[in-house]
C-alpha positions in Angstrom: 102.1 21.2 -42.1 99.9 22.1 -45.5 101.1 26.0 -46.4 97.3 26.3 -46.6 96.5 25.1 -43.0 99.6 27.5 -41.8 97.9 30.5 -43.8 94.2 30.1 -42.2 96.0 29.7 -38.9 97.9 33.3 -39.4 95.0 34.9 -40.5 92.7 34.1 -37.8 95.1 34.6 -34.7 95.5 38.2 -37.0 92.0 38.3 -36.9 91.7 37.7 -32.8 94.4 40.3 -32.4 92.4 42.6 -34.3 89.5 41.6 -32.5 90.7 42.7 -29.1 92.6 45.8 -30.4 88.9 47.0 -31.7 87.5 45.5 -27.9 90.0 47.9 -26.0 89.6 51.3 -28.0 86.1 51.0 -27.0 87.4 51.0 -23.7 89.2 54.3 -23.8 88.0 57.6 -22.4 85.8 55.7 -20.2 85.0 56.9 -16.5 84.3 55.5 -13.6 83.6 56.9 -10.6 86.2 55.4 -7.4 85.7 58.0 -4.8 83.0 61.0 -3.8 83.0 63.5 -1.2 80.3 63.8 0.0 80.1 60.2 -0.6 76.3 60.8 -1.9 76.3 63.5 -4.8 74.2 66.2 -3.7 71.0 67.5 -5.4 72.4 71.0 -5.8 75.1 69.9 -8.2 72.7 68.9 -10.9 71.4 72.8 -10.8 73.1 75.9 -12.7 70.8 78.3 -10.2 68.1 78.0 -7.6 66.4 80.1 -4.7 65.5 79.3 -1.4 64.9 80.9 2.2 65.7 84.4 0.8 68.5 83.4 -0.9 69.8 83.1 -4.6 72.5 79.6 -5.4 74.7 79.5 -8.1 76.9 76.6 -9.1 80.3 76.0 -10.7 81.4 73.1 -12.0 84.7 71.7 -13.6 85.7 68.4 -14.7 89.0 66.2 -15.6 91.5 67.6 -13.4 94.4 65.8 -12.6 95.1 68.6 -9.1 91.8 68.2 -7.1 92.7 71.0 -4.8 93.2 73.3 -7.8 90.1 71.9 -9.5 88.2 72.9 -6.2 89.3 76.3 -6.3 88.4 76.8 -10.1 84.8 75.7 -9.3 84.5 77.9 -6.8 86.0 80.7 -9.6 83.2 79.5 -11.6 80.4 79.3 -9.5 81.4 83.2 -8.2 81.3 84.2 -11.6 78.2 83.0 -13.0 76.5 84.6 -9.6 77.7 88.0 -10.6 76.5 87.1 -14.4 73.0 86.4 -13.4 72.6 88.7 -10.7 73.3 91.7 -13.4 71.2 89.8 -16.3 68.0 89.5 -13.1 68.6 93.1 -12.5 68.2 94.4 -16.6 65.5 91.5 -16.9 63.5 93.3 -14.3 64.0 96.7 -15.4 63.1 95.7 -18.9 59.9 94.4 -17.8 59.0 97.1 -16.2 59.9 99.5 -19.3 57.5 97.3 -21.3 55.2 97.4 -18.5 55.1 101.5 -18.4 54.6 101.8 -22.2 57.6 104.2 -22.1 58.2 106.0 -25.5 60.3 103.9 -27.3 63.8 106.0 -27.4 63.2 107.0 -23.4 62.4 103.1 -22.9 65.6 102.0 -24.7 67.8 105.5 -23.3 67.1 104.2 -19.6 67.4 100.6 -20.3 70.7 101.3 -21.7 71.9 103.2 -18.9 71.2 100.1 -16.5 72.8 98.1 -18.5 76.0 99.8 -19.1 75.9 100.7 -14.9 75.4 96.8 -14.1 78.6 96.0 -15.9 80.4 97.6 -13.3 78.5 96.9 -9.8 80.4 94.8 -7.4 78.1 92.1 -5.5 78.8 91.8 -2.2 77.9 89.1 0.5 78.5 85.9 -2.2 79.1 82.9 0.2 80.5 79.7 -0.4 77.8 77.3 0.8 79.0 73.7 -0.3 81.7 71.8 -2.2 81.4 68.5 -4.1 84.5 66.3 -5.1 84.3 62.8 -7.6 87.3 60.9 -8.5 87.0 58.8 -11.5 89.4 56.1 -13.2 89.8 56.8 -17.0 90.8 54.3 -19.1 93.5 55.9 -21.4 95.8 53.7 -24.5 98.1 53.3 -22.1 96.4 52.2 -18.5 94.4 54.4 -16.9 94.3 58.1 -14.8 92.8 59.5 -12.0 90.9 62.4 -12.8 88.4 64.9 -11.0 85.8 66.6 -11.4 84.9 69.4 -8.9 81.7 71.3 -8.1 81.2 74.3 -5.9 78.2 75.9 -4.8 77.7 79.8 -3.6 75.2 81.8 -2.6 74.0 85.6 -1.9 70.9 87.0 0.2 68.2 88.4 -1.8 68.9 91.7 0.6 72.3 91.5 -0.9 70.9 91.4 -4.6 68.6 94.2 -3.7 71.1 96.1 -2.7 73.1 95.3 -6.1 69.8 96.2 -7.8 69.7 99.7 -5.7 73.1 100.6 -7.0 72.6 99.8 -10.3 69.6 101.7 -10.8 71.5 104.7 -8.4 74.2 104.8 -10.9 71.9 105.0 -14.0 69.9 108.0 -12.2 73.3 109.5 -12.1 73.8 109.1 -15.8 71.0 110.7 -16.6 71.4 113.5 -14.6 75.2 113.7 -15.9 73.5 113.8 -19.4 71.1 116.7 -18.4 68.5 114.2 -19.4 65.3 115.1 -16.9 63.0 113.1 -18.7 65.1 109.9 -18.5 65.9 110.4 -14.9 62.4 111.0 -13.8 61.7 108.0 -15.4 64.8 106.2 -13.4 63.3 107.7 -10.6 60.1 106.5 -11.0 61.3 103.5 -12.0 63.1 102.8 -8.5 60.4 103.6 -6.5 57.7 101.5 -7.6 60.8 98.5 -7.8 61.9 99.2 -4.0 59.2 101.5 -2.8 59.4 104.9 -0.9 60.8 108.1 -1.9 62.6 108.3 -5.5 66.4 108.4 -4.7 68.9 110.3 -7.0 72.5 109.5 -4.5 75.1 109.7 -7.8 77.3 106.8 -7.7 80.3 106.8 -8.7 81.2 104.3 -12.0 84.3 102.0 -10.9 86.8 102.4 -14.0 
């Protein structure tokens, strides 16, 4: 055979092989879904928060583990720990409005907000439920084949009774601040500040800051 003829052949059986090596790395790190439970994936798991009949829904959500039990656990983890995390951020975003709203003087308005904030750091929320769990297995294609991989979604929720009562505490223990600080003007503000949040009589009950 011509040395030409074997050359050209060579060179385009390198150029197939290098064809379908470029084809396959396409391939890799793709997912595909092989097994859900529910089998239908629930509406909930698209949302990071939402509230409904009273209550407040949080969501955690992990993805490509190989230990679907474990996986299920760390959602859970997750969706526990961004409840706690917005429930504090809701309860200084309210009490900030309502400093703005009062047209406090600015170093009382900041004094008090900073006394909620530093208290919500350390209030426990109680009554967190786990609601709902979501499971997908997916098929990865890797260099070598493929894995099985999940990803795991857990939903939680807590009564709004529940948040008021994290609410209550928070602004309890920043009314004890203030009084621990001698500060009358910032804790008839506090004071204030609880009753027209809660209504009825202004409470001053110290609570105790968990250390």
């Amino acid at each position: 055979m011509d040395t030409r003829w074997m050359m050209l052949g060579m060179g385009l059986a390198a150029l197939g092989l290098a064809a379908c090596g470029t084809a396959d790395k396409r391939l890799i790190g793709k997912q595909t879904p092989v097994f859900s439970l529910p089998e239908k994936t629930p509406a909930w798991a698209g949302k990071a928060f939402y509230e409904e009949n009273g209550s407040l829904f949080y969501r955690g959500a992990v993805s490509g583990r190989t230990d679907m039990a474990l996986g299920v656990r760390e959602a859970r983890a997750e969706a526990e720990k961004n409840l706690a995390e917005e429930v504090k951020q809701r309860i200084r975003t309210e009490f900030g409005s309502m400093v703005k709203g009062e047209n406090a003087d600015g170093g009382l308005g900041n004094h008090v907000y900073d006394l909620v904030v530093k208290v919500s750091e350390n209030i426990q929320i109680s009554g967190a439920k786990l609601r709902e769990q979501f499971v997908q297995k997916l098929e990865e294609q890797t260099p070598t084949g493929v894995r099985y991989i999940w990803d795991c979604y857990a939903l939680v929720s807590v009564s709004k009774a529940d948040y008021l009562e994290a609410r209550r505490t928070a602004l309890s223990g920043a009314i004890a601040k203030a009084r621990e600080e001698k500060n009358t003007k910032a804790e008839a503000f506090l004071n204030e500040a609880r009753l027209k949040l809660e209504g009825g009589a202004p409470a001053v009950v110290a609570v105790e800051e968990k250390r």
